[in-house]
C-alpha positions, 0 to 999 in steps of 0.5 A, a space after each residue: 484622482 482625488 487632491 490628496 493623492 496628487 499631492 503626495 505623487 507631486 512631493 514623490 516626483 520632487 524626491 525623485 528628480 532630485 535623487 536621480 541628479 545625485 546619482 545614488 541608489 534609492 530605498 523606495 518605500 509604498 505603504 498601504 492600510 495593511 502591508 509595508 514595502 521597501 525597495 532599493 533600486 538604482 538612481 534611474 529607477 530602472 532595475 530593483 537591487 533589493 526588496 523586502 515587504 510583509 508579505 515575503 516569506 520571511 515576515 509572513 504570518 504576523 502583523 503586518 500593518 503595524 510599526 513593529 512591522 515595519 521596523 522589521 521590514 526596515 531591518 530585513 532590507 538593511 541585512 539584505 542591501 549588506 549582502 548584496 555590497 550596498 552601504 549607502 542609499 538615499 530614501 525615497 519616501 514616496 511623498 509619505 509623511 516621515 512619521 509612523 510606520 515610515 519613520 520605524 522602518 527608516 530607523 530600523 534600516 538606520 540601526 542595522 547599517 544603511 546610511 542616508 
């Protein structure tokens, strides 16, 4: 595993350990080249509540690699966790740098009622 990658999951396993002592639900986010997805899962990591990525069907068929995307990733899982009675979470980022589609899709999520 190149050095790059193994800084990212250090930063990651650092987030995690922290949110789990707080003891709230996570918005997980996984980036790749070409899709965005995001998760909402308990403190322990053990059950997904909720997800929403570009490939599900809602968002299927347009870009998807792109900052509009994950904008519409970010607001499509805030109207998901409102559903589902979740107001507050903490985000998990995934050792990612906060800028670009990670940033878009913290914002959307923001704007469309998640707090964290």
């Amino acid at each position: 595993m190149n050095i790059k990658k193994q800084s990212r999951l250090r930063r990651a396993r650092k987030t995690r350990i922290k949110i789990r002592e707080l003891g709230v639900n996570r918005l997980c986010v996984n980036r790749t080249p070409r899709h965005i997805y995001a998760q909402i899962t308990t403190a322990d990591g053990s059950q997904v509540l909720v997800s929403a990525s570009t490939v599900s069907k809602d968002l299927k068929g347009q870009p998807s690699g792109n900052v509009e995307a994950a904008a519409k990733v970010g607001a499509l899982i805030a109207t998901k966790a409102k559903e589902a009675g979740i107001t507050k979470v903490a985000f998990d980022r995934s050792g990612f740098r906060y800028h670009g589609r990670v940033k878009a899709l913290a914002e959307a999520a923001r704007e469309n009622g998640l707090e964290f």
